[in-house]
N, C-alpha and C positions, 0 to 999 in steps of 0.2 A: 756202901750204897745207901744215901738218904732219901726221903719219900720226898724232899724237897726237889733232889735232881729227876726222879720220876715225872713231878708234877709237873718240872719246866719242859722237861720231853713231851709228854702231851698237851700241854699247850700250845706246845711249837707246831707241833705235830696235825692237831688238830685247826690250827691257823690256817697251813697247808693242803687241808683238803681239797681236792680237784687239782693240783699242780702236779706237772711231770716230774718227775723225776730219774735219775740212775744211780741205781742202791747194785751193791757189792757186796756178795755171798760171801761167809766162811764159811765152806763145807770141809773142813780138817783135811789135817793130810797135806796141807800146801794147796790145797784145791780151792780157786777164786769162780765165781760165776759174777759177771757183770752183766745186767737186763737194765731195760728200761721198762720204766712204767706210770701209771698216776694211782696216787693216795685216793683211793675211794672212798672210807669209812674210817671214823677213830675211834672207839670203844673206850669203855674204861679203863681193861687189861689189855687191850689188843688193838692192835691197827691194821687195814686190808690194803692192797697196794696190786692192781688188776695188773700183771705185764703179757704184751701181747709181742711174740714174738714171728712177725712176718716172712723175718728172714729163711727164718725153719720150715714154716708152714707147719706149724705147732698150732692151735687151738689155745686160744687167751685164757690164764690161768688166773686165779686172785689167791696172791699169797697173802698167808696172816703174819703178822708178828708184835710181840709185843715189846714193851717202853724199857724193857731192861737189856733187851737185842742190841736196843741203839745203845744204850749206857756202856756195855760189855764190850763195845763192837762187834757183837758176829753180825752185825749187817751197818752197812753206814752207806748215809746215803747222799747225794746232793742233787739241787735246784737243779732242773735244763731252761 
């Protein structure tokens, strides 16, 4: 992993602020979580992404994650 493919993920990243998106958990184990949600905030090491989940009647959560998530894949995400 180079600081240069970091920087193009936060860039990206941070482009996309305010757009919806549907990002796709690895929680191991064969275990997927697919939410939807919007890019709220980009940080330096980290990015917040609000998902509100209606369906459940869950309480809108803000997960964080950071820029080497996306690189790794344990979370990937795309445009709606």
């Amino acid at each position: 992993m180079q600081q240069a493919d970091i920087n193009k993920v936060r860039s990206s990243i941070h482009q996309q602020c305010g757009s919806k998106v549907m990002i796709q958990l690895d929680r191991g184990r064969n275990k997927v979580d697919v939410q939807e949600g919007v890019i709220q905030k980009a940080y330096p090491s980290v990015f917040t992404i609000l998902v509100n989940d209606e369906n459940e009647g869950n309480p809108p959560q803000l997960l964080s994650f950071s820029y080497t998530d996306v690189i790794t894949r344990d979370i990937r995400m795309k445009l709606c």
